[in-house]
N, C-alpha and C positions, 0 to 999 in steps of 0.2 A: 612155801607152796601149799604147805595144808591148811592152813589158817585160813585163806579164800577159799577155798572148799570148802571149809566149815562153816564159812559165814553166808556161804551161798546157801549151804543145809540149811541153818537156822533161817535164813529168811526166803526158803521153799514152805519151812514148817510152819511159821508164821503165815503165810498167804495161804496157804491149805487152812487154816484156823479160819483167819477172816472168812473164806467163803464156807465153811459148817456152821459161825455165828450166820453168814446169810440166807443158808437152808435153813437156820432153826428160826428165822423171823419171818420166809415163807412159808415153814410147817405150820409156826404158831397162827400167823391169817388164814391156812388150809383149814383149819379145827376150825377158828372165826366162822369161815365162810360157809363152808359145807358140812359141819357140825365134827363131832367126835369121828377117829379114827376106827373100824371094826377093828377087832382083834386078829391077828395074825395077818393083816392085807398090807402091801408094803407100805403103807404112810405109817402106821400105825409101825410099824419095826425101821422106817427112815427115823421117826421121830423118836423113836427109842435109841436108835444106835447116835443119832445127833443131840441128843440131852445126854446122852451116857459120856461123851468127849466135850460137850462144852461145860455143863453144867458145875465140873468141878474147878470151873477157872471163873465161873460167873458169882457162884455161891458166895463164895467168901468177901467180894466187892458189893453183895447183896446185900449183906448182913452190915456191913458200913456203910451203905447207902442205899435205905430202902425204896422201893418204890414212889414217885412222885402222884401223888391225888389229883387229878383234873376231874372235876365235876364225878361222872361217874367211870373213870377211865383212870385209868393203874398204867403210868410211864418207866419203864424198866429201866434207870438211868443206868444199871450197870453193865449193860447188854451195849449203852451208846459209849460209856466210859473203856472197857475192854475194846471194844472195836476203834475205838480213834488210840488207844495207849499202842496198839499192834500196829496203828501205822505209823506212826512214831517208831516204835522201834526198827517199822521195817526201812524206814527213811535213813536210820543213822548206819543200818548196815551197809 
């Protein structure tokens, strides 16, 4: 009986992940679009506290697969690699 319970936990924690990896690809177009965050205003502390939880699951798939070069445009391939590996995992729970 706990064992479903648990695997419903893990794949809550999982879908909570996915959607911080999709606020931090909407913060990161927020910066794009309407420039830098001010200090202390809530994008600027959204975008802290959502790099502060992804960042250390993104890093280390970074550094094994760096950014892709298009013209003048930098493809985060491990931002798209993380986000499909967690649906994958969410699918087999």
């Amino acid at each position: 009986m706990e064992a479903p319970m648990l695997l419903g936990l893990v794949g809550l924690a999982l879908l909570l992940f996915q959607f911080l990896l999709i606020a931090r690809a909407i913060l990161d177009w927020s910066v794009t679009l309407a420039g830098p965050a001010m200090p202390g205003s809530f994008r600027s502390q959204a975008l802290r506290g959502v790099y502060a939880v992804t960042e250390p699951v993104l890093a280390p798939v970074r550094r094994v697969i760096p950014p892709l070069r298009v013209g003048g445009v930098a493809i985060d391939l491990s931002f798209i690699i993380v986000f499909f590996a967690i649906g994958l995992l969410r699918a087999f729970i």
